[in-house]
C-alpha atoms as a printed R data frame, in Angstrom:
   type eleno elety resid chain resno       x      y       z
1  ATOM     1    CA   UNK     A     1 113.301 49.086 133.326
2  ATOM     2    CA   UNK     A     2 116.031 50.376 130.146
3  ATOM     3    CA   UNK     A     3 115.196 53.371 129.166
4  ATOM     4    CA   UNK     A     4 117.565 53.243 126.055
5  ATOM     5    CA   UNK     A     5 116.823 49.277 125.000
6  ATOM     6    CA   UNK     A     6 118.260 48.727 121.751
7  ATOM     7    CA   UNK     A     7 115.077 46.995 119.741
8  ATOM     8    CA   UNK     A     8 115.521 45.862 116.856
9  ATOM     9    CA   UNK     A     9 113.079 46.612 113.785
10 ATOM    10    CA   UNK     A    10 111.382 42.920 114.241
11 ATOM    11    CA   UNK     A    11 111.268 43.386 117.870
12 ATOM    12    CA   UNK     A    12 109.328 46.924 117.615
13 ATOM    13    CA   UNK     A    13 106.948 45.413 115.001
14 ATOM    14    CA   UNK     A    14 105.746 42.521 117.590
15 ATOM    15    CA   UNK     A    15 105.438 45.600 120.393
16 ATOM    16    CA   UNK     A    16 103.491 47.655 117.883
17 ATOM    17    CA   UNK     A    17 101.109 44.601 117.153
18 ATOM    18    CA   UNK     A    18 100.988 43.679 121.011
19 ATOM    19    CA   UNK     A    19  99.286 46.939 121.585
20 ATOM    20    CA   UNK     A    20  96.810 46.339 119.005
21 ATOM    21    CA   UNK     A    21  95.947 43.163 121.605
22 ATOM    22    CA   UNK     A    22  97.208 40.525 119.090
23 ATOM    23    CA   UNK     A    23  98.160 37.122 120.051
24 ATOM    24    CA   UNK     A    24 101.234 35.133 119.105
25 ATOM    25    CA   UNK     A    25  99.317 33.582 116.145
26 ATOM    26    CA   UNK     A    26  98.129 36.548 115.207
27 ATOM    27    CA   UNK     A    27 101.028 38.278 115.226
28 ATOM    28    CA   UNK     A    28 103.002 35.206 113.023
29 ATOM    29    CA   UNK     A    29 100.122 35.329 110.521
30 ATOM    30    CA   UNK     A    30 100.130 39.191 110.274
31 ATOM    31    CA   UNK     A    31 103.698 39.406 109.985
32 ATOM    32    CA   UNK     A    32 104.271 35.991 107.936
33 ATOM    33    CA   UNK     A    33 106.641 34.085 110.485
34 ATOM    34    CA   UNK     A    34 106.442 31.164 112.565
35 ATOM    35    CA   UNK     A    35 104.727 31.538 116.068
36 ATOM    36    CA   UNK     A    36 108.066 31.028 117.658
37 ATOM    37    CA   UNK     A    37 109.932 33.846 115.701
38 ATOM    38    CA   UNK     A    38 107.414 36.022 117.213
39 ATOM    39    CA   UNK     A    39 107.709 34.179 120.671
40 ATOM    40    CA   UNK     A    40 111.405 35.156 120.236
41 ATOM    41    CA   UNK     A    41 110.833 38.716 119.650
42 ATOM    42    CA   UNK     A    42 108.937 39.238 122.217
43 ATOM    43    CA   UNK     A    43 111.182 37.311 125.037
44 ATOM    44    CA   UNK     A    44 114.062 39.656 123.598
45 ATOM    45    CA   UNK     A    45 112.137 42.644 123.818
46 ATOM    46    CA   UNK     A    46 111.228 42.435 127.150
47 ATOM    47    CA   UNK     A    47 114.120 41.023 128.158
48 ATOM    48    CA   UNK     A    48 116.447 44.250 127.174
49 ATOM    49    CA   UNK     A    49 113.444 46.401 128.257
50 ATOM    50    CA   UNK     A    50 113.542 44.826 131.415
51 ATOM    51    CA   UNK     A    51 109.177 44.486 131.612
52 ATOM    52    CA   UNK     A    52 108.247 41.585 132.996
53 ATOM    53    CA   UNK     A    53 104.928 41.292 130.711
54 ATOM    54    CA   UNK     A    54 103.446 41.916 127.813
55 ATOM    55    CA   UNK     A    55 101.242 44.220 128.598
56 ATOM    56    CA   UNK     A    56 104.482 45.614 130.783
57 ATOM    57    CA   UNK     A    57 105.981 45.902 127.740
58 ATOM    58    CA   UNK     A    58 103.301 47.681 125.408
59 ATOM    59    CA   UNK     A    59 103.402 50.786 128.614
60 ATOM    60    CA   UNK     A    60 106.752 51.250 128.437
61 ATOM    61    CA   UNK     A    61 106.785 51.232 124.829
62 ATOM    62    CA   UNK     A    62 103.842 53.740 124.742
63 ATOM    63    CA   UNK     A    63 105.711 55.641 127.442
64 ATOM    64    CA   UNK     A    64 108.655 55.759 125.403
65 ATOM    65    CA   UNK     A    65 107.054 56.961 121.860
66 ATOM    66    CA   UNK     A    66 105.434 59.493 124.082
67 ATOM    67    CA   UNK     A    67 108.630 60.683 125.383
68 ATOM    68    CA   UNK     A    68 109.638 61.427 121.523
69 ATOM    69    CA   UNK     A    69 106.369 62.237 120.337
70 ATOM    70    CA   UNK     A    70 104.935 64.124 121.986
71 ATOM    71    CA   UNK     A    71 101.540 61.531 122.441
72 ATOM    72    CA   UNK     A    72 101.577 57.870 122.086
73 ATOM    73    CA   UNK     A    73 101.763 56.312 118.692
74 ATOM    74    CA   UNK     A    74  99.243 53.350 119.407
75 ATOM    75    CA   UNK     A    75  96.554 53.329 121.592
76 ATOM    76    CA   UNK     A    76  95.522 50.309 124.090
77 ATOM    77    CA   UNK     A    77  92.493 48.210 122.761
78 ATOM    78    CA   UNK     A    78  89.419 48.750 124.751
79 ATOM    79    CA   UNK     A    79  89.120 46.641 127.643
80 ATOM    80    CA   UNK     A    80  86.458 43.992 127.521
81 ATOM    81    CA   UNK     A    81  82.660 44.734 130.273
């Protein structure tokens, strides 16, 4: 995987929202854009990241903000019994 993938603003947003466990719809509602702008996003995101999931992708993102923050900025949603 990049470790320096240049992510755009739109692209962050989706990764932030992914770790909240959203789905595509989700995300478009919450962020006021069609499903496929989000579906976008995230196909660019991982593609300069290099993940090869979402959930891929939310890691290395946490793994990253941790890197310049010292702790992650979002957490993983609790996985379900």
């Amino acid at each position: 995987m990049a470790h320096s993938a240049k992510l755009t603003q739109a692209e962050i947003n989706v990764i932030q929202l992914l770790s909240h466990g959203m789905s595509n719809k989700a995300m478009a509602q919450t962020s006021m854009v069609s499903i496929r702008t989000i579906e976008s996003h995230v196909s660019h995101a991982l593609m300069k990241t290099g993940c090869r999931s979402r959930l891929e992708l939310v890691l290395w993102w946490q793994k990253q903000t941790r890197a310049l923050h010292g702790q992650p900025i979002s957490k993983l949603p609790p996985m379900p019994a």
